[in-house]
Structures are given as C-alpha cells and as structure tokens.
PyMOL CGO cylinders between C-alpha atoms (Angstrom):
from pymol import cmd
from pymol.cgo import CYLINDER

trace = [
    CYLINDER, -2.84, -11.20, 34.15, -2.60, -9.16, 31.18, 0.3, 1, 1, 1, 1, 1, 1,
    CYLINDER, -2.60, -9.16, 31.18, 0.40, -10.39, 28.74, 0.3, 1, 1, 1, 1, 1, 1,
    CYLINDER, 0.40, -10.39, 28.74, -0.40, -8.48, 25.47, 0.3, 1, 1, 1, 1, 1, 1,
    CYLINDER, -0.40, -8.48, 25.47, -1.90, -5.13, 24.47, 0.3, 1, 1, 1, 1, 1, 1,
    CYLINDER, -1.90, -5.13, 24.47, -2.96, -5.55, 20.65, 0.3, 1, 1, 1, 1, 1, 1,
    CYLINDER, -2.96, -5.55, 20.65, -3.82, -1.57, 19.03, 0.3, 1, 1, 1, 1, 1, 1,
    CYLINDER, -3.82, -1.57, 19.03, -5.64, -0.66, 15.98, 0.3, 1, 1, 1, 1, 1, 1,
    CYLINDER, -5.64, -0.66, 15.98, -4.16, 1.90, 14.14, 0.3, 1, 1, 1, 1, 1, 1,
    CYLINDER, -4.16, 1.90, 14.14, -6.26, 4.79, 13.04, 0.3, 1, 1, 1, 1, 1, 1,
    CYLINDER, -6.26, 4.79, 13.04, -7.91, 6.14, 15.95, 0.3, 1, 1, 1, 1, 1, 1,
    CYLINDER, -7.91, 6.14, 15.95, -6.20, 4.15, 18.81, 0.3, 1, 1, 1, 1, 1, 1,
    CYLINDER, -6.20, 4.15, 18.81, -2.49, 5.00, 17.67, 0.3, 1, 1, 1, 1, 1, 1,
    CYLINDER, -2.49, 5.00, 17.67, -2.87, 7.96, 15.47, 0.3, 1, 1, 1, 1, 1, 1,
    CYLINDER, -2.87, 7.96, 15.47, -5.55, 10.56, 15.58, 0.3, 1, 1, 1, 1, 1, 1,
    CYLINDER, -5.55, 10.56, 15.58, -6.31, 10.09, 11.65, 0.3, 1, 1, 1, 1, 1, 1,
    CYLINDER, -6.31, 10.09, 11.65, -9.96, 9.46, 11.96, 0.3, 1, 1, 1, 1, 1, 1,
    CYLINDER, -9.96, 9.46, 11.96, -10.90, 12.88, 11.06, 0.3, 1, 1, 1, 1, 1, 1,
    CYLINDER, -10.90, 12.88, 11.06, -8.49, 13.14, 7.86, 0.3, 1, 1, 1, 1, 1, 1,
    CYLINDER, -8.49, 13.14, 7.86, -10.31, 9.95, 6.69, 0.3, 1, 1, 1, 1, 1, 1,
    CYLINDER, -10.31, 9.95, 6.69, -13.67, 11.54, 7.47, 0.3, 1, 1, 1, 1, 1, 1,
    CYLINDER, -13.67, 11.54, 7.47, -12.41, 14.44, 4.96, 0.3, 1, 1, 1, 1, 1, 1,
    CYLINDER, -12.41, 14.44, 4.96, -11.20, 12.10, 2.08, 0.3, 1, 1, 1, 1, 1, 1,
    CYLINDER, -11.20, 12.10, 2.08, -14.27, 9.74, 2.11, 0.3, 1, 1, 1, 1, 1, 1,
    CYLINDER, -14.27, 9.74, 2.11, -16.56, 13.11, 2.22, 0.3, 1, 1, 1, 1, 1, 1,
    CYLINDER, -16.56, 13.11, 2.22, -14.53, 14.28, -1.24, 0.3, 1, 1, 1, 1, 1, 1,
    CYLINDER, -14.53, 14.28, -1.24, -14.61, 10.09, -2.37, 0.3, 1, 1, 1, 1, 1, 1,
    CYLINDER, -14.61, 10.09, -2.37, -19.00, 10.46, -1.65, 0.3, 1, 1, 1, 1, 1, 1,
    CYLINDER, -19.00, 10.46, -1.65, -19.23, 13.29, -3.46, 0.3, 1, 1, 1, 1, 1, 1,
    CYLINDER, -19.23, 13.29, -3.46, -17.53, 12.72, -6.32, 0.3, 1, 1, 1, 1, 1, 1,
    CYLINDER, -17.53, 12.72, -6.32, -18.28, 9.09, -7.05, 0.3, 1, 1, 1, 1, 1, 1,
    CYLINDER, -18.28, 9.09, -7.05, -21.37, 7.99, -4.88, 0.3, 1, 1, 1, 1, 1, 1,
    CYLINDER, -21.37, 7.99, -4.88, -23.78, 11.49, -4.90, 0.3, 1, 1, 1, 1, 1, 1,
    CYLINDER, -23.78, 11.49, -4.90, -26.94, 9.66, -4.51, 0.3, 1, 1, 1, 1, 1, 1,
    CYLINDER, -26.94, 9.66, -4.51, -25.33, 7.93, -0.73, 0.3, 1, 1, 1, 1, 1, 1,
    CYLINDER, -25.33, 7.93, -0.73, -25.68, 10.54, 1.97, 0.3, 1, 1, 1, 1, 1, 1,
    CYLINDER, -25.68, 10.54, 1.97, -23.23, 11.10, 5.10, 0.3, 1, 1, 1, 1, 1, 1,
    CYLINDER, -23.23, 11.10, 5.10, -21.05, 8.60, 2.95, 0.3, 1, 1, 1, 1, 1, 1,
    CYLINDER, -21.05, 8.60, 2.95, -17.97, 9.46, 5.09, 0.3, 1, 1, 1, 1, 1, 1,
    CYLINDER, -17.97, 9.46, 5.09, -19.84, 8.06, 8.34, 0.3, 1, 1, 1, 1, 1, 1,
    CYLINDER, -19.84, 8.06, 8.34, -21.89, 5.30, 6.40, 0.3, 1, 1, 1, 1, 1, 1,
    CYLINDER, -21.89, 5.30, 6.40, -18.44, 3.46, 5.74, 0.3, 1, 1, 1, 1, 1, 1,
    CYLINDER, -18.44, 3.46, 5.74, -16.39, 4.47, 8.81, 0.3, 1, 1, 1, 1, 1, 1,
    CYLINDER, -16.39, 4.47, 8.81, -14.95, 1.07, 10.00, 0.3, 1, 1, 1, 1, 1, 1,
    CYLINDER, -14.95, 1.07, 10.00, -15.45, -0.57, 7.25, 0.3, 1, 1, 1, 1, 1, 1,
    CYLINDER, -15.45, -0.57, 7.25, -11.83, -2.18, 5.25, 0.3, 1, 1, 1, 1, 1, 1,
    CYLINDER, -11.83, -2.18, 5.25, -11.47, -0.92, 1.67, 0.3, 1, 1, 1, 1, 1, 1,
    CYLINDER, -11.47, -0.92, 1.67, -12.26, -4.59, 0.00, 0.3, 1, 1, 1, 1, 1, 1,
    CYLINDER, -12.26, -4.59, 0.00, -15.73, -4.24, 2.32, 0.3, 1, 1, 1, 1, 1, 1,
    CYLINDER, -15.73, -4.24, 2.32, -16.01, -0.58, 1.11, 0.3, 1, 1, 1, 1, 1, 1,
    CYLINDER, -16.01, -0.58, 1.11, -15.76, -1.46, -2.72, 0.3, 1, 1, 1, 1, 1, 1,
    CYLINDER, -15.76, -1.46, -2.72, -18.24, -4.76, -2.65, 0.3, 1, 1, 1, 1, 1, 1,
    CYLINDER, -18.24, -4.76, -2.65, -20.59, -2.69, -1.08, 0.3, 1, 1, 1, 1, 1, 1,
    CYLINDER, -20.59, -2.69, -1.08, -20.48, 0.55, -3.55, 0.3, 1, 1, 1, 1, 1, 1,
    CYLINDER, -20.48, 0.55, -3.55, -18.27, -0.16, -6.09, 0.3, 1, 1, 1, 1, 1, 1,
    CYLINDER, -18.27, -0.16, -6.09, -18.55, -3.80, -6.85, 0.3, 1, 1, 1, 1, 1, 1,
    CYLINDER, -18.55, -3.80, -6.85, -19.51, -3.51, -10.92, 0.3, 1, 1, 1, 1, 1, 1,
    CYLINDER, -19.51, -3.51, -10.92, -17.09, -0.11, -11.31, 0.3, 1, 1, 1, 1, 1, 1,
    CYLINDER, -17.09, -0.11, -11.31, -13.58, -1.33, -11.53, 0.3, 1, 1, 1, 1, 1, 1,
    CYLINDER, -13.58, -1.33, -11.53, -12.13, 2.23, -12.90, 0.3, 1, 1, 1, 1, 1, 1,
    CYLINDER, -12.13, 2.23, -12.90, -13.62, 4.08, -10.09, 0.3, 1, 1, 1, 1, 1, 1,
    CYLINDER, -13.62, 4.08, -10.09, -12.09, 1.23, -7.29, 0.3, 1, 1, 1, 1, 1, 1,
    CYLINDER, -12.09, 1.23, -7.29, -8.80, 2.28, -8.95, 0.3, 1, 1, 1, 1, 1, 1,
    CYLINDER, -8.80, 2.28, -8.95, -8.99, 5.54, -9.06, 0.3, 1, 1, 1, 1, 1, 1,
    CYLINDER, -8.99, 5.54, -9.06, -10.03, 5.47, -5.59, 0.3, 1, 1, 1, 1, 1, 1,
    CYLINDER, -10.03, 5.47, -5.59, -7.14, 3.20, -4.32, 0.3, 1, 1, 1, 1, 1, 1,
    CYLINDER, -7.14, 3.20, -4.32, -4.74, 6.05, -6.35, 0.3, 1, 1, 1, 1, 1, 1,
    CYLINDER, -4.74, 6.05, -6.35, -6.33, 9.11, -4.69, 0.3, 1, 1, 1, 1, 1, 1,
    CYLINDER, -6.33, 9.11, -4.69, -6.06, 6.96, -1.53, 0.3, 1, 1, 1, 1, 1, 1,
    CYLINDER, -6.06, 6.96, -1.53, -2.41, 6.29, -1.58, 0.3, 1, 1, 1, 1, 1, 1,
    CYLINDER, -2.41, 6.29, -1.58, -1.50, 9.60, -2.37, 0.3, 1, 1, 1, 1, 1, 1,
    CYLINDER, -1.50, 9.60, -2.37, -3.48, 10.77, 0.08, 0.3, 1, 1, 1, 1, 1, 1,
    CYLINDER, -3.48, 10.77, 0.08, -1.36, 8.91, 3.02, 0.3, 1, 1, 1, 1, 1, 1,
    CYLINDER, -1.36, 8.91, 3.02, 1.86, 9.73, 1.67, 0.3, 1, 1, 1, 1, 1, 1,
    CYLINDER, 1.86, 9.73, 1.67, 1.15, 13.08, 2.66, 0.3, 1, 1, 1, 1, 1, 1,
    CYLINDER, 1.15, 13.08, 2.66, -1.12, 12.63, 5.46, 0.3, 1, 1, 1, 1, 1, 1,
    CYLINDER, -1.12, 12.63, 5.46, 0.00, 13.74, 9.05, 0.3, 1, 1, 1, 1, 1, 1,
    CYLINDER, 0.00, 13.74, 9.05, 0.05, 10.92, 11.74, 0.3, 1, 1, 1, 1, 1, 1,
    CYLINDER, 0.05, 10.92, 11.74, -0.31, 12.59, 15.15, 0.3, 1, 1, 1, 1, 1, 1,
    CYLINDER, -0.31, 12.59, 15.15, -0.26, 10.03, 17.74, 0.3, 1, 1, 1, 1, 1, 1,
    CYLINDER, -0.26, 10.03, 17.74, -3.15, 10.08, 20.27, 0.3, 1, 1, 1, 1, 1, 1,
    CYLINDER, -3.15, 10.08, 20.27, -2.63, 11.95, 23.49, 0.3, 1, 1, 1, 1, 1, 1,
    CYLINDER, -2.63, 11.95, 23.49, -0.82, 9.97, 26.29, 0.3, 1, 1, 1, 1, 1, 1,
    CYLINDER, -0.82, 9.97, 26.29, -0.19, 7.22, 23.72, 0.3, 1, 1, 1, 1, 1, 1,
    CYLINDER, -0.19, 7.22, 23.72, 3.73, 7.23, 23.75, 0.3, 1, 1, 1, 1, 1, 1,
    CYLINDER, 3.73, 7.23, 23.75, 4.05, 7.49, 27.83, 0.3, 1, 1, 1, 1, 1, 1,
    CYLINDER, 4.05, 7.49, 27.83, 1.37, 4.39, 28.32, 0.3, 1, 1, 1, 1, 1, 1,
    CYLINDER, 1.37, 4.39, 28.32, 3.26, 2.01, 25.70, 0.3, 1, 1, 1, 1, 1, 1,
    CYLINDER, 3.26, 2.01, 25.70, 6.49, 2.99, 27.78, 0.3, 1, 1, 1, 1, 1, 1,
    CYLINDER, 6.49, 2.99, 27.78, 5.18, 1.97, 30.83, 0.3, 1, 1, 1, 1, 1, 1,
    CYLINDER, 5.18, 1.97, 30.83, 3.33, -1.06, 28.93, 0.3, 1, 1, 1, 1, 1, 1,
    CYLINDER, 3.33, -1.06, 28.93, 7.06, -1.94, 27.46, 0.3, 1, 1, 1, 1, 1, 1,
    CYLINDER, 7.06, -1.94, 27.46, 8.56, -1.48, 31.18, 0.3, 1, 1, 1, 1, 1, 1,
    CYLINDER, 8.56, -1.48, 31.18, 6.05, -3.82, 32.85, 0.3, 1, 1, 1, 1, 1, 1,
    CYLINDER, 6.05, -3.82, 32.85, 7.07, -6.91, 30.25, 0.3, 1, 1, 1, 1, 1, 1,
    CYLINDER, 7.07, -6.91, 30.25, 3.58, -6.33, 28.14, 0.3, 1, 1, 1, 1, 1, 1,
    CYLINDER, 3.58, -6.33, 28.14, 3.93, -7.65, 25.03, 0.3, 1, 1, 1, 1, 1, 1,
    CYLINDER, 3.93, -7.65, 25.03, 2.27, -5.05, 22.21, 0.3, 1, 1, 1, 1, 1, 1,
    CYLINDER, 2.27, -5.05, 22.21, 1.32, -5.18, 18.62, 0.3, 1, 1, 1, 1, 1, 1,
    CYLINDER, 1.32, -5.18, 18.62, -0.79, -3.09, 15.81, 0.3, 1, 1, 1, 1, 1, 1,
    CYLINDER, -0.79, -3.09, 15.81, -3.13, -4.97, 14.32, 0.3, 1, 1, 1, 1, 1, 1,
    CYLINDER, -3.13, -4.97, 14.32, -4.56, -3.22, 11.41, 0.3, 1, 1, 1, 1, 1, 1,
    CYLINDER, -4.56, -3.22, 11.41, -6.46, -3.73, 8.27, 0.3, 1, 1, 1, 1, 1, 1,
    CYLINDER, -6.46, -3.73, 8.27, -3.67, -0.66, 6.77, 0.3, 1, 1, 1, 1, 1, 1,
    CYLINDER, -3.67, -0.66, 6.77, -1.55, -2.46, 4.05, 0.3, 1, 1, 1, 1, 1, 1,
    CYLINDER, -1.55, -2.46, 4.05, 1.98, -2.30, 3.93, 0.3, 1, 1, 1, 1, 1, 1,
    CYLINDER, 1.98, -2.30, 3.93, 2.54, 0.81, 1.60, 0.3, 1, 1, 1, 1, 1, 1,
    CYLINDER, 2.54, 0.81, 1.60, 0.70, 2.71, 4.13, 0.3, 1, 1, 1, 1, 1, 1,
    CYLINDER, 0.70, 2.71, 4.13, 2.97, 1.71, 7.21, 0.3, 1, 1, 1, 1, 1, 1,
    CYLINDER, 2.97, 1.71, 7.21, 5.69, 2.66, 5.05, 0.3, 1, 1, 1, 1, 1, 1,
    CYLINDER, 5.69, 2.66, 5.05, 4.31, 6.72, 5.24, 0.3, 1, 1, 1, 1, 1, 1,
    CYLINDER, 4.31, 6.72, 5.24, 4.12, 5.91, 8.92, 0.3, 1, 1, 1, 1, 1, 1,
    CYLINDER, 4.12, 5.91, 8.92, 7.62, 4.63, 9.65, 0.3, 1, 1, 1, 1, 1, 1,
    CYLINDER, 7.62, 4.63, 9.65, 9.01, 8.08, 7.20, 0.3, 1, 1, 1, 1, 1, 1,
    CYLINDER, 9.01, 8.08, 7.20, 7.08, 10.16, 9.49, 0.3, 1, 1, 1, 1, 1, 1,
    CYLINDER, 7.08, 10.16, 9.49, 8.18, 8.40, 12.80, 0.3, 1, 1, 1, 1, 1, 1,
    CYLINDER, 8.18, 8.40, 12.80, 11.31, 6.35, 13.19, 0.3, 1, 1, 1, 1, 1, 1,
    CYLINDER, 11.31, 6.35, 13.19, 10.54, 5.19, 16.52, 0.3, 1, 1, 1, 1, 1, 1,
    CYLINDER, 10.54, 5.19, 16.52, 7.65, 3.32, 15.40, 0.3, 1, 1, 1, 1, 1, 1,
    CYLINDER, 7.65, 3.32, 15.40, 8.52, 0.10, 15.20, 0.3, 1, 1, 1, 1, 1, 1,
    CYLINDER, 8.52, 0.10, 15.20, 10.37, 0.28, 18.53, 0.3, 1, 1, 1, 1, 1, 1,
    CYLINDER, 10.37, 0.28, 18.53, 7.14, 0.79, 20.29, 0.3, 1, 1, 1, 1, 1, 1,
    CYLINDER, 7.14, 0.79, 20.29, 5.91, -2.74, 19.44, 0.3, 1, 1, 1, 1, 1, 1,
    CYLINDER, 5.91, -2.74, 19.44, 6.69, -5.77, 19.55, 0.3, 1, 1, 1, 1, 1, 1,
    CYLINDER, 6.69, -5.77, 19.55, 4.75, -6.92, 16.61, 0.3, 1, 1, 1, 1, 1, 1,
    CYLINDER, 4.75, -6.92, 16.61, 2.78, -5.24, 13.97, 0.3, 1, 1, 1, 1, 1, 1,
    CYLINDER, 2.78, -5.24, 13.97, 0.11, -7.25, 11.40, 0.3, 1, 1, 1, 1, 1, 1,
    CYLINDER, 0.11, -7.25, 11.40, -1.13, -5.80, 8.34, 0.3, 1, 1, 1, 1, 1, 1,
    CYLINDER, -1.13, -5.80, 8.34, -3.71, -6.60, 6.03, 0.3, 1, 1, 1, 1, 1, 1,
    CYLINDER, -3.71, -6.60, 6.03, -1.75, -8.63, 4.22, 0.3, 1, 1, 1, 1, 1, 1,
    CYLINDER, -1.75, -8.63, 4.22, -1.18, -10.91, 7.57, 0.3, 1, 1, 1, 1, 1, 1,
    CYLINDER, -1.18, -10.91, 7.57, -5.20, -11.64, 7.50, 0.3, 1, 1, 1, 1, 1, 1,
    CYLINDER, -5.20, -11.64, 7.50, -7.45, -14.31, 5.85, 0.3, 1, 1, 1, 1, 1, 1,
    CYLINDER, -7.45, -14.31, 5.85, -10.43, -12.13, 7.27, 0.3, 1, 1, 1, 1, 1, 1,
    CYLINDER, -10.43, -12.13, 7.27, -11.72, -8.65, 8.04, 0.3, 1, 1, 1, 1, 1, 1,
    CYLINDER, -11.72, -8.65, 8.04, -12.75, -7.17, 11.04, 0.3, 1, 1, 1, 1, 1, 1,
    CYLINDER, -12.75, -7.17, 11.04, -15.52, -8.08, 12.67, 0.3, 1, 1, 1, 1, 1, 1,
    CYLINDER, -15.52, -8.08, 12.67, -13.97, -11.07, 12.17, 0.3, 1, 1, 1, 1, 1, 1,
    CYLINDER, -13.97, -11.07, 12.17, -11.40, -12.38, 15.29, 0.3, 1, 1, 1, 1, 1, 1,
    CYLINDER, -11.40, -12.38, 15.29, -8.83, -13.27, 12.42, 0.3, 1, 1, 1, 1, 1, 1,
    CYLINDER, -8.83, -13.27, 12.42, -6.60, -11.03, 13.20, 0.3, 1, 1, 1, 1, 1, 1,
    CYLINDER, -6.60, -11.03, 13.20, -6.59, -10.79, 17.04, 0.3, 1, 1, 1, 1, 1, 1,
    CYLINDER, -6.59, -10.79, 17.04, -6.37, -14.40, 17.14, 0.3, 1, 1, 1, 1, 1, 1,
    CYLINDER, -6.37, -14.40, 17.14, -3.29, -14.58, 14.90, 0.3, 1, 1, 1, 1, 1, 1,
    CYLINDER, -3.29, -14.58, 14.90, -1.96, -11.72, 16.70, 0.3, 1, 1, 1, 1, 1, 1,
    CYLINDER, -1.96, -11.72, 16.70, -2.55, -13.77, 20.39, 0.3, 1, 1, 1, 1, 1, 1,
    CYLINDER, -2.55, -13.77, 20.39, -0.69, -16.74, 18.84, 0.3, 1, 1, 1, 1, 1, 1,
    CYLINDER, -0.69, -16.74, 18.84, 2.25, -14.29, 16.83, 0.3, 1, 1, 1, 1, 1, 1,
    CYLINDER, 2.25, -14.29, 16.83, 2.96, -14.05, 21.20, 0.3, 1, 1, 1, 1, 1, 1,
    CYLINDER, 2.96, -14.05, 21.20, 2.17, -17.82, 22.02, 0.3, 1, 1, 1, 1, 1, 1,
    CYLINDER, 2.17, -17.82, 22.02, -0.68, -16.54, 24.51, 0.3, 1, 1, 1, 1, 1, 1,
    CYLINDER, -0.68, -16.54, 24.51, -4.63, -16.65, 25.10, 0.3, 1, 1, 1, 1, 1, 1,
    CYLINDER, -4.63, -16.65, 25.10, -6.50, -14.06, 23.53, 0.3, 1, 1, 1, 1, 1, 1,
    CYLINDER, -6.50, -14.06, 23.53, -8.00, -14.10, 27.05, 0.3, 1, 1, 1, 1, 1, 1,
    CYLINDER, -8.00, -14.10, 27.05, -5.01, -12.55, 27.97, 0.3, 1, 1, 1, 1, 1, 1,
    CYLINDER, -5.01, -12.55, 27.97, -4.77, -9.54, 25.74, 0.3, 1, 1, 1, 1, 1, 1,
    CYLINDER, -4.77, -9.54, 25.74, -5.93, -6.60, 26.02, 0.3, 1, 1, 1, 1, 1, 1,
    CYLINDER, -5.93, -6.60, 26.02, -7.14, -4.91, 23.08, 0.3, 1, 1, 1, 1, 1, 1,
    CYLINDER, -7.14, -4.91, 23.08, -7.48, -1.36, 22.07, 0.3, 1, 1, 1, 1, 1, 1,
    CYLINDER, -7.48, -1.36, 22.07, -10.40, -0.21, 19.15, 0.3, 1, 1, 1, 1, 1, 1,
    CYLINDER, -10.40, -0.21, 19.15, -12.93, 2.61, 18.12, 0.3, 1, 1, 1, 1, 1, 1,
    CYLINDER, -12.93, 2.61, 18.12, -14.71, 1.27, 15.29, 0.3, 1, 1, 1, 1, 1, 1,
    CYLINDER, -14.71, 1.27, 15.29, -17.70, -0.97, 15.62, 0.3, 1, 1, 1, 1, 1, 1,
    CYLINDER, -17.70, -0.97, 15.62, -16.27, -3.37, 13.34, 0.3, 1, 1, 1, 1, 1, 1,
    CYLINDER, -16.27, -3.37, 13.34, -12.99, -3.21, 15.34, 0.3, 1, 1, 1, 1, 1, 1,
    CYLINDER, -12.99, -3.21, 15.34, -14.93, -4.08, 18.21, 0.3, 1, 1, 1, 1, 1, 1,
    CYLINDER, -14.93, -4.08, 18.21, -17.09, -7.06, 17.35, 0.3, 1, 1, 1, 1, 1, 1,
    CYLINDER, -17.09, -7.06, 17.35, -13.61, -8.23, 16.13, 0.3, 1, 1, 1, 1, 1, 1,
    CYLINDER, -13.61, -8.23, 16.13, -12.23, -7.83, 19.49, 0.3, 1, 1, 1, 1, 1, 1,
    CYLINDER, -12.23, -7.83, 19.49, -15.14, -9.09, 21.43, 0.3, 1, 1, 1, 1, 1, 1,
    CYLINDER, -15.14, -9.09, 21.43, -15.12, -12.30, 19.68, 0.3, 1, 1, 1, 1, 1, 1,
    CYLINDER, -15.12, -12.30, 19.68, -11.38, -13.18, 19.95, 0.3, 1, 1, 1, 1, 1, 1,
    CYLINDER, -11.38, -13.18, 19.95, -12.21, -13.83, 23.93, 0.3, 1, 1, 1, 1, 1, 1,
    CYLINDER, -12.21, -13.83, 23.93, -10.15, -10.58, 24.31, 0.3, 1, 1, 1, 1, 1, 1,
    CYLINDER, -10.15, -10.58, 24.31, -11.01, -8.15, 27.16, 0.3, 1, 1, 1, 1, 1, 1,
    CYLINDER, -11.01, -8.15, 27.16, -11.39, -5.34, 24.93, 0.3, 1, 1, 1, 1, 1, 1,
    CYLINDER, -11.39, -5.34, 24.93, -11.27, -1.34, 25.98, 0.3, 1, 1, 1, 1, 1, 1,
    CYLINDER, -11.27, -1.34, 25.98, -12.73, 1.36, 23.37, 0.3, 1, 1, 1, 1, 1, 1,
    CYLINDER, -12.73, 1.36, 23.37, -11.52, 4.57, 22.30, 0.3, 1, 1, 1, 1, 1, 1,
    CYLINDER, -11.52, 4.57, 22.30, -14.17, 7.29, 22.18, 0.3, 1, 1, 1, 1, 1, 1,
    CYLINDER, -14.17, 7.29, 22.18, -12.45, 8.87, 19.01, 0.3, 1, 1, 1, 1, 1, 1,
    CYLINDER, -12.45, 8.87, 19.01, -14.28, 7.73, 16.56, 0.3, 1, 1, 1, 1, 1, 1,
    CYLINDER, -14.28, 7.73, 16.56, -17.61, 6.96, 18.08, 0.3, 1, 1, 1, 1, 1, 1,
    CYLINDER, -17.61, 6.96, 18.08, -19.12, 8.45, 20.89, 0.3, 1, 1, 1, 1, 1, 1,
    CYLINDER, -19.12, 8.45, 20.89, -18.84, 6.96, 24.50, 0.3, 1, 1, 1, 1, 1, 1,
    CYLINDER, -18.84, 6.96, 24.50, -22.83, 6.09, 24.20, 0.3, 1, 1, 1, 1, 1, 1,
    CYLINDER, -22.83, 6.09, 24.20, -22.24, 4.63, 21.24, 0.3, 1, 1, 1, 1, 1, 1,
    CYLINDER, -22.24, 4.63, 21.24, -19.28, 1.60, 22.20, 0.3, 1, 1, 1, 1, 1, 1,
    CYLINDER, -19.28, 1.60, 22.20, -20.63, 1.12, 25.60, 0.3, 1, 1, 1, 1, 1, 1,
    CYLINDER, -20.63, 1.12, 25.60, -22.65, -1.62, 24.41, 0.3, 1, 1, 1, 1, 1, 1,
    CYLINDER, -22.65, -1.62, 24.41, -19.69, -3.13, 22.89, 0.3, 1, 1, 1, 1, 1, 1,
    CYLINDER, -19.69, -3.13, 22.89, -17.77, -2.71, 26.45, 0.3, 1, 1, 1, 1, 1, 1,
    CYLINDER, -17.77, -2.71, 26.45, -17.66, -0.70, 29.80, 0.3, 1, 1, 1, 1, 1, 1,
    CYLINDER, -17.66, -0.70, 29.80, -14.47, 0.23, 29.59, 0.3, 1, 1, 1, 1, 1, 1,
    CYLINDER, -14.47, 0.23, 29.59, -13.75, 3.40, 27.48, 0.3, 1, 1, 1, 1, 1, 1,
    CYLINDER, -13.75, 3.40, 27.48, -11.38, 5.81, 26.98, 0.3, 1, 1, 1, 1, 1, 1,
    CYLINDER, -11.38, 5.81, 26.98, -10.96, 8.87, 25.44, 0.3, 1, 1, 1, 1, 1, 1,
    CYLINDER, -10.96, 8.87, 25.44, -7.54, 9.10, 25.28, 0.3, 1, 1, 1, 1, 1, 1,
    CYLINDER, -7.54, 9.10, 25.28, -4.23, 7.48, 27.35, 0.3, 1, 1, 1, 1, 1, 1,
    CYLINDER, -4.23, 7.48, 27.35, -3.63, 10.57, 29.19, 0.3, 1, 1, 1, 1, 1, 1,
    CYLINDER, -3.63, 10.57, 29.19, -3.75, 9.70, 32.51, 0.3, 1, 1, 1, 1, 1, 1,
    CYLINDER, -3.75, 9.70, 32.51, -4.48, 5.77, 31.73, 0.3, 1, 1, 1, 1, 1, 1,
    CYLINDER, -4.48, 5.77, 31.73, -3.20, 3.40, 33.67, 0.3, 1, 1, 1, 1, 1, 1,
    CYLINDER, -3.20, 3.40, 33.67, -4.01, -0.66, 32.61, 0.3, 1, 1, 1, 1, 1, 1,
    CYLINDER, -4.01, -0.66, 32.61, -5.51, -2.47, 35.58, 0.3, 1, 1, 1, 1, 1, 1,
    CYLINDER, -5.51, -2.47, 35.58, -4.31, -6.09, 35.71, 0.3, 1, 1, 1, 1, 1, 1,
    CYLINDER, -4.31, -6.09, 35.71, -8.58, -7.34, 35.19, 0.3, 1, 1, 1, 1, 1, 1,
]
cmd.load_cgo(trace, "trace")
C-alpha cells in the first residue's frame, strides 16, 4: 500500500534540467576549460559535491559561482513536467501523502513559490538542503522524509532522474520509479524497471 510519494525537484517537478545543462556549460567554460562535457560530468551531483571535486583550493571562483548561480534562478523559468499537476491531484484525492525532497536550498524555493503560488499546496511536505545531514546517494533525506510522515520508507514511492537521486532512493528501502528526463531510459533501468517519461497518462499502481 503506497502511503507517500516523495519528488525531487529539478527534473521530476520542473523541467529545469536543460537550463542547468546551459549554466554549467557557461560555469565549464569559463572556470574549468581543461574538463570536457563539464555540464554532463556534474549532472546530479549537489553544489558542496560539485566544488570539492573542482573547486576545492579556489574559494573566489566557489563564490562567484554560487552568485552567478543565484541570479541565475531568480530569473529562471520553472515549467512543471507534463501531467505533473493532474497526477499529484489524484495522488492528493486518494489520501497519498507527498513531499519534495531536494538538495535546492531555501533561497531557491523562494523563486519557485514567486513563480507559482500553488506550490506549496501540492505537498504535504517539502525538505531542503538545509533539512539534510547527507547528500544524495545517500538515503538521508528519503529516510527523514519517510519519518517527517511517521511511515516505512517501504511504503513510499519515490520519484528521481539523476543517478545520484537514485542510489539515494534505492537505498532508503523505497520502491523507487525514474524519470527519463535527465538520463535516458537505458541508462536508469539498471537503477529500476519502472520508468517514466513524463506523468501524462500515469497512473500509480498500489505495488
């Protein structure tokens, strides 16, 4: 019996993954030349993971990239995924509990609930970065979210595209269903079976 859905952000809720893809092609270029296909090397990855990795000893450039960053989402358009606000109706309308769970920090959801006042009414819950001890892949986050509700996380359902979003998902206990936005179908059915596209159509089975 399914009693929570627990959703990502970008990529499950919004269709931002390809904005990102354009502002970590500009970040590559300008700051880490000598790293090819930067944008896709880091897709996934949480900002902390992204500056340990690359930017560990360069302190002006992790600021300068958090500045360009934040001004990038303030005027960044958040486009929900297709079929995403008719399947969390019918989610809501069943008794599901849902949530975002999302390494986005606050100032970022604030750009989100500007750009759409209904946001918050859609969940029932939503956990930011600042709600996590860990990063994806790490199960932090879904398990905090599975307790925020009082229930197993064998009992949730939960909604990512990245890889990282994934492990995270899979080792909650969650049954977990991917979104082919980010990655290709190929590429998260080793991760799970059950993939999607998009909610048009969708319809949660109860297993």
């Amino acid at each position: 019996m399914v009693k929570a859905c627990l959703f990502d952000l970008d990529g499950v809720v919004f269709d931002t993954e390809p904005l990102y893809t354009l502002f970590w092609n500009n970040i590559g270029k300008n700051f880490r030349p000598n790293v090819p296909n930067f944008e896709y090397i880091i897709k996934g990855q949480t900002l902390v993971q992204i500056f340990d990795k690359y930017f560990a000893d360069d302190v002006d450039a992790q600021k300068e990239i958090v500045r360009l960053l934040n001004e990038y989402e303030r005027h960044m358009s958040y486009n929900y995924i297709l079929g995403f606000e008719s399947f969390i109706d019918k989610l809501k309308r069943k008794g599901i509990k849902t949530a975002v769970v999302t390494s986005s920090n606050l100032e970022k959801m604030q750009n989100v609930y500007k750009q759409h006042p209904e946001f918050k009414g859609y969940f029932d819950e939503i956990l930011t970065s600042e709600d996590f001890d860990e990063s994806k892949p790490s199960p932090d986050c879904y398990l905090k979210a599975a307790a925020r509700f009082g229930v197993s996380p064998k009992d949730c359902v939960v909604f990512e595209d990245s890889f990282n979003g994934l492990r995270s998902g899979i080792a909650s206990g969650a049954r977990v269903i991917g979104l082919a936005t980010t990655n290709s179908v190929a590429e998260i059915e080793p991760f799970t079976k059950e993939v999607i596209s998009n909610y048009d159509g969708f319809t949660l089975s109860d297993h």
